[in-house]
Structures are given as C-alpha cells and as structure tokens.
N, C-alpha and C positions, 0 to 999 in steps of 0.2 A: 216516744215509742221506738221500739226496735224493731227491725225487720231483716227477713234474711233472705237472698236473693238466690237462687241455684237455675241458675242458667249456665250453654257453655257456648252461646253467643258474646263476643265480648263488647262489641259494640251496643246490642241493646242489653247486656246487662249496665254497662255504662250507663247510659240512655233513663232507665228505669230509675237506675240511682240515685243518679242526677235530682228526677224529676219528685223522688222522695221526702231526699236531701230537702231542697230548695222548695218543693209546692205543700210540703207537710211538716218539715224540720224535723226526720224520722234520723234515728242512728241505723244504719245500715251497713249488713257484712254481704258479702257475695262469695261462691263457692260457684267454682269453676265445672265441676262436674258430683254426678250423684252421690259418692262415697265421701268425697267432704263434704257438702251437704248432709249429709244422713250426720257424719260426726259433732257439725254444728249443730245442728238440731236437736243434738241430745244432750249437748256441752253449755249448749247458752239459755238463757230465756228471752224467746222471741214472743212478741205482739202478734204476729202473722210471718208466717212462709209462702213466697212467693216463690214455686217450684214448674219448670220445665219439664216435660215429656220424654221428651228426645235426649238424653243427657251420655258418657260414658261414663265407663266402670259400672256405677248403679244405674236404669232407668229411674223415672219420677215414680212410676206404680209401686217400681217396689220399695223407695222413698219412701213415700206415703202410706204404706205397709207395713213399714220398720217404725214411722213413727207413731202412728195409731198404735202395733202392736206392744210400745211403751207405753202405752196409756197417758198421751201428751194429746190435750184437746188442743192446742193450737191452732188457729184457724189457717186454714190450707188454701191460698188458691193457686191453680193449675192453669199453666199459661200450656196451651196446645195447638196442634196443626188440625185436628180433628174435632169435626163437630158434628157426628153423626149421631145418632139417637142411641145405639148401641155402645158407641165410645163413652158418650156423657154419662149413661146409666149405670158403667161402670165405674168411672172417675167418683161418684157421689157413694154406690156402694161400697168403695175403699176406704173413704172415712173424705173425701176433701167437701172442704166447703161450697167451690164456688170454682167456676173456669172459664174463661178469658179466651177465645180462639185467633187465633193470628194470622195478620195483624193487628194488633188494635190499635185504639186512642191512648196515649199514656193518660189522658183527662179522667176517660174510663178507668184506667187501673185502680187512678189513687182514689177516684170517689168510691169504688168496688173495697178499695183496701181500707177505709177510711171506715168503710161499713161494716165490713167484718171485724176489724176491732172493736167497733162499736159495740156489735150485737155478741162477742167472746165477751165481755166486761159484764154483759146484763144492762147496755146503754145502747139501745137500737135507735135512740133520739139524736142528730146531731147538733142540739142542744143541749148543754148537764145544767142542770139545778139545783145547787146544795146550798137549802135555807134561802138567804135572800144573795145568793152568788148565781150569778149564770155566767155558762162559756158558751159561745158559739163555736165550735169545731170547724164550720166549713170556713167563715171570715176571721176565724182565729181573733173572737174579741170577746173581754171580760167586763162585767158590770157586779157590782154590787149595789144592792137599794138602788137602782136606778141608772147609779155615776158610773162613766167608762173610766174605766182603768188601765191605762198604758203601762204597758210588760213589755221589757226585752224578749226574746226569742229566747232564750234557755229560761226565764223566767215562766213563762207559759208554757213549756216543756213539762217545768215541773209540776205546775198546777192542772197540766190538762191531765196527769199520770194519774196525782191524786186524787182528783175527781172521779175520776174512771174507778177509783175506789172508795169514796166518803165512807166515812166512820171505822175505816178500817186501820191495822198497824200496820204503815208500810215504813220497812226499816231503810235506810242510808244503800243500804249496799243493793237492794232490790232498784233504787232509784236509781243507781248507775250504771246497774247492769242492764236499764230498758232505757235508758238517756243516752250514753254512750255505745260504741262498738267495743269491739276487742280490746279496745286502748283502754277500758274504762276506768283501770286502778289506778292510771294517771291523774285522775283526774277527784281522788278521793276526799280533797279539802276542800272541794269548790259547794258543796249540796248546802254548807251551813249559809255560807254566801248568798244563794238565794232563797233560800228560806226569808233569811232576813230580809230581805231585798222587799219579799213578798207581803211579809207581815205589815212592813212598812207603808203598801201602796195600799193593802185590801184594806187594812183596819186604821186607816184616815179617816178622824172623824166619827169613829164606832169605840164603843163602850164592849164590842165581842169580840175576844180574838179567834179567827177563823182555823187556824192550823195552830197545832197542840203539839209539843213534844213531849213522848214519852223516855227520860233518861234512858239510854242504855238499850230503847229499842227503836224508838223512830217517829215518825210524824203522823199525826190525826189529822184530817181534813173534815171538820166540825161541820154542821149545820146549824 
C-alpha cells in the first residue's frame, strides 16, 4: 500500500513514516506543506492521505476540497489540533474520512489507517479470504487450506494489494505504483520476481494455481 503524508512538522512527519514503513511495510511519500500535497495527490495513486490542518501555502480544508472536488474517493484522514464538535462536523462534511486529534498514539494511526484501507477496498474485515487463501492484515500471516505460509515482506506486499482486489485485472504498473514511492519505475523488473516467488509457496502441493496472468495486462488473484 501507498500512503501519502502532508504534514509540515518534520519530526513527526518523520515519526509517522517511520511507524508505516516498519509496523505496515506501507510505501510512503510525504509533502511538506498543502500545495505539494494537493500536487501529489492528484499525480499519484495513493491507499490513504494522511493530511494536517495547519499546513502552509494550502491549509488541509482546502486540500481536502481540491481533492474531493477531483472526484478522488481516497480515503482521508485528518490529523488536527481541534476536536470540537463544530470543527469535526466540518472536517466529515468536506469529504474526509476519519480524524485523528493531537497528540496521538502512532498504534492508533496505523490501526485507524489500516481500517480505512480496508473499508476504501470494500474489505472492512482485517481478515481477506479468497477461496481457501486467508491473510490476516493485523499479524501480517498467510495460510492456504490450513498451512502457514512464509512470505518475505515484499512478497506479502504483493499478495495483500491483490487481495484487497480478487478476481480483478491488476496490471504491473498499478502494483508499483501502490508498492513503491516515487522511485517506483526503478524498480520495474522486480513484480515478475515475486509473483513467481508467490506461486511457488501458495500452490505447494495444489492442483489450483492461485494468481493468473493475463498477457499483456496483469495478474488475477483467483479463488
């Protein structure tokens, strides 16, 4: 998953990063203030925005503004100083999901951000089930028919994205653009790699192969 940071604290945008990077294995870009923010936002496909209040050049309102009035569902959450009843009812009538008052727990952000991807996919379960595959999201662990299946970390990267979509065509280049940050097109010979990596562990022992490629357009994650 990718996520995109618009704070202009640099230490807890750091912070947040950090805690994405490492307690989710999220690609993450951050944007120092509202107007590059607003440009990423429109430039990338992000999983979730995670947008500051307080910001210069742009505030986050009218962030949030700009990017509903693109008609990007995105899921939004708003980290703020303000938790009044009139501020919140605001913040949800603008278009954001979900807001965060500060300080918080970074434990809270990620299980918060964790959720809104979930429930943006039409996967409000932090368990996926496709056929006899399950992922658990919060312990980051795979089974099929029963057997746990050890994945690298970009391995599970890719399987939790596809999930997040079964039976859909997700092409190569969508995978690197929510797998990696900015750098992504470095990184364009590597998706065959774990595919195969993949095929290899899930369909041990199965007569089904799980993930399908369609020539020329991209991978099915089968049930």
């Amino acid at each position: 998953m990718r996520v995109l940071i618009v704070e202009d604290e640099p230490r807890l945008a750091e912070n947040i990063a950090r805690a994405l990077r490492e307690g989710a294995g999220y690609a993450v870009d951050v944007a120092p203030d509202g107007q590059e923010g607003l440009f990423l936002a429109e430039s990338n496909a992000y999983d979730i925005v995670l947008l500051d209040l307080m910001l210069p050049r742009l505030d986050g309102m009218q962030v949030l503004a700009r990017i509903r009035q693109a008609g990007q569902h995105t899921p939004v959450l708003v980290l703020t100083a303000r938790d009044d009843k009139e501020s919140v009812v605001a913040l949800l009538n603008a278009g954001a999901d979900d807001y965060l008052t500060k300080p918080f727990d970074l434990g809270e952000l990620l299980a918060r951000s964790k959720a809104l991807i979930r429930r943006g996919k039409g996967q409000p379960s932090p368990v996926l089930t496709i056929g006899d595959l399950t992922l658990n999201t919060v312990s980051r662990t795979v089974q099929r028919g029963g057997r746990m299946i050890t994945l690298t970390a970009m391995e599970y990267r890719v399987l939790e994205y596809l999930a997040h979509r079964p039976r859909a065509v997700v092409s190569k280049t969508e995978l690197l653009e929510h797998l990696y940050d900015y750098n992504w097109e470095k990184f364009s010979n590597v998706i065959e790699v774990y595919i195969s990596g993949l095929r290899r562990k899930l369909d041990d022992g199965s007569s089904r192969q799980l993930i399908r490629t369609l020539r020329g357009q991209g991978y099915i994650l089968e049930g």
